[in-house]
C-alpha positions as CSV (number, residue, x, y, z in Angstrom):
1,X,51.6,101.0,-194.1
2,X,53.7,98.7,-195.9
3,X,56.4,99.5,-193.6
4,X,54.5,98.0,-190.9
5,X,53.3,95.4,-192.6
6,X,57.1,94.3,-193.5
7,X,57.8,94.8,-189.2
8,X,54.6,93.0,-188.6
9,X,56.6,90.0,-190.3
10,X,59.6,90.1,-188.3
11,X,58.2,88.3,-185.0
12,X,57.0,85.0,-185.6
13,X,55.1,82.7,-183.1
14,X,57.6,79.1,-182.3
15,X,55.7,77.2,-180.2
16,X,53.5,79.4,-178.8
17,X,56.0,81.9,-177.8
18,X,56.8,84.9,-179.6
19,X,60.3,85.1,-181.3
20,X,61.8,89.1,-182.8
21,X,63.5,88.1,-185.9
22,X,65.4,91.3,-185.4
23,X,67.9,91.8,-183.3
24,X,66.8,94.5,-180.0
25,X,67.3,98.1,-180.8
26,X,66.5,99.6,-177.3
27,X,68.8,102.7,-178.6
28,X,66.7,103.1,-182.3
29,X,63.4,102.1,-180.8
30,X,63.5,102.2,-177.2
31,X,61.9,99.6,-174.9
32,X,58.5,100.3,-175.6
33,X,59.1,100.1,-179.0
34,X,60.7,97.0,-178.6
35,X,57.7,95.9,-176.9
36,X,54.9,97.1,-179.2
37,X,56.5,94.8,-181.8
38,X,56.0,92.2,-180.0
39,X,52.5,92.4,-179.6
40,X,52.3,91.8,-183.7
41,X,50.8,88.0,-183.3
42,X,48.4,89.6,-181.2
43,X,46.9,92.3,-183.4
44,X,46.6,90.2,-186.3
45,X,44.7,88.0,-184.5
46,X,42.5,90.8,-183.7
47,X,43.4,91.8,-180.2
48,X,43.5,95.3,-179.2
49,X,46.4,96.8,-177.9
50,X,46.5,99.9,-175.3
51,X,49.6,101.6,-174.5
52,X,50.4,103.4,-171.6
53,X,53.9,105.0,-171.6
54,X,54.1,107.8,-168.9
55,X,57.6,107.5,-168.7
56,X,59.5,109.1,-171.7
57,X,62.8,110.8,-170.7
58,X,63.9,108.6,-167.9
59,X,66.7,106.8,-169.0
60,X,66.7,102.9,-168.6
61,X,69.9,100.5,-168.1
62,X,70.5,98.3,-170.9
63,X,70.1,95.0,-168.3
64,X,67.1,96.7,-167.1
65,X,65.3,97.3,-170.1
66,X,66.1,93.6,-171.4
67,X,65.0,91.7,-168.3
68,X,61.8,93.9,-168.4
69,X,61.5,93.2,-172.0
70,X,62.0,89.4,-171.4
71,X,59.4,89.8,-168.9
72,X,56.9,91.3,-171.0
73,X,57.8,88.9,-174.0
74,X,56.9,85.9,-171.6
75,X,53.5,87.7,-170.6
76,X,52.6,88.1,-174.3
77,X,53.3,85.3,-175.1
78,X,51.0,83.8,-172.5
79,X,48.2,86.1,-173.8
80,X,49.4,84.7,-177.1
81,X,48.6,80.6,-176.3
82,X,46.2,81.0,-172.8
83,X,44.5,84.1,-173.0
84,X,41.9,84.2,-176.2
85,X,41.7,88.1,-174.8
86,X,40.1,91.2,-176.5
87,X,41.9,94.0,-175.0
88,X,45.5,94.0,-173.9
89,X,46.8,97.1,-171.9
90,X,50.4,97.2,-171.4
91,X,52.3,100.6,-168.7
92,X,55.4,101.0,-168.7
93,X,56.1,103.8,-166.0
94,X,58.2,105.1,-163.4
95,X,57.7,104.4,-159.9
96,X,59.7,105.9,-157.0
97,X,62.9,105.4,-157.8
98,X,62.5,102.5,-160.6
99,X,60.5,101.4,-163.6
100,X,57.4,99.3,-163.8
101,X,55.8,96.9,-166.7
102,X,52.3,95.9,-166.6
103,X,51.0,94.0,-169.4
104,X,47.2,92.8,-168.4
105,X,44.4,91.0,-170.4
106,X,40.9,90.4,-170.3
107,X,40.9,86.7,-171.2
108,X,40.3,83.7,-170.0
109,X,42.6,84.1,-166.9
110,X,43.7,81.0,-165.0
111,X,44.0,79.9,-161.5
112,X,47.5,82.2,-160.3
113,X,48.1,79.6,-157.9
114,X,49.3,77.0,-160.5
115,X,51.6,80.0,-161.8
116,X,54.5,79.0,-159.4
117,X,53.6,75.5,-158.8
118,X,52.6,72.3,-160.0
119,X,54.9,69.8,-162.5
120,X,53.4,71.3,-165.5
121,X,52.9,74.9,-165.1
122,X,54.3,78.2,-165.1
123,X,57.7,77.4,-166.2
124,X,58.3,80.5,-167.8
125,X,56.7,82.6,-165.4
126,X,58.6,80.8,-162.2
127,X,61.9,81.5,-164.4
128,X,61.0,85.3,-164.8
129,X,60.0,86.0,-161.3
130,X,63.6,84.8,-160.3
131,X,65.1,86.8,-162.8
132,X,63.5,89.7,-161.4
133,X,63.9,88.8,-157.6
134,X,67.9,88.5,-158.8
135,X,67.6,92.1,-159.8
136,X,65.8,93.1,-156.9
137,X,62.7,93.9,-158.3
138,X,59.2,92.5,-157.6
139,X,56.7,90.6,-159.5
140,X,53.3,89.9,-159.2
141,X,50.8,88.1,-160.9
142,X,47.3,88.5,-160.5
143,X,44.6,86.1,-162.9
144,X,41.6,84.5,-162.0
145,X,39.6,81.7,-164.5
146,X,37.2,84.1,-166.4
147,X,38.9,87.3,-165.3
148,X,42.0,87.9,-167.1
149,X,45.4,88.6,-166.2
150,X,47.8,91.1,-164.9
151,X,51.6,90.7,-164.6
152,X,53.3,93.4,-162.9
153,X,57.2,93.6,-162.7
154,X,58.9,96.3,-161.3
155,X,62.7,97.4,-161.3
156,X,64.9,99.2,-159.1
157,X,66.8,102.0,-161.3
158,X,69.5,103.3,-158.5
């Protein structure tokens, strides 16, 4: 327990946004691992955390598994500052021929439409869905005030 007390430690909220003091050790790890300790802030605070990892074995690319854990750092961070959610369920499984991320909340939820518009909104999102666009994947984000939220990305892996 101490030892994951002492991991627990190692990412930090700045801002709102959640910030691995380590550095990424997709080999040690792997992505989900990677993942899980993001979602730290987020248990301490009392949130629960599913997982949902059908994918073991398939092997990921480096950029692939960053850009998806970029992704997912973004949408817990989000649950993080917006969310005030109970439950957090977060897949990461593979899909024809590529990988997909889901990380989904029951909170608050928020009106999707200000996700890729408005002056003040959504920067982080808007910056990740072109990310993933550039690597030819898809993104989706689905949210509703009172509803939660669900952010989908999913990566090509041929």
């Amino acid at each position: 327990m101490a030892s994951r007390a002492a991991l627990d430690t190692d990412v930090t909220t700045v801002g709102g946004v959640l910030t691995d003091q380590q550095p990424l050790d997709f080999h040690t790890l792997g992505l989900a691992g990677c993942i899980d300790r993001l979602t730290a802030p987020l248990r301490q605070r009392g949130t629960v955390v599913h997982w949902d990892t059908p994918h073991w074995g398939i092997e990921i690319p480096a950029g692939s598994a960053s850009l998806l854990y970029q992704s997912a750092r973004e949408a817990l961070s989000n649950a993080f500052k917006y969310s005030a959610a109970h439950t957090l369920t977060i897949q990461l499984a593979a899909v024809d021929h590529g990988i997909r991320l889901v990380v989904a909340d029951d909170g608050t939820g928020f009106d999707s439409s200000l996700a890729t518009c408005g002056r003040h909104h959504g920067y982080g999102l808007r910056l990740m869905a072109v990310a993933v666009q550039e690597a030819g994947g898809a993104i989706d984000i689905s949210a509703s005030p009172g509803r939660g939220t669900s952010v989908t990305v999913t990566l090509p892996l041929d």
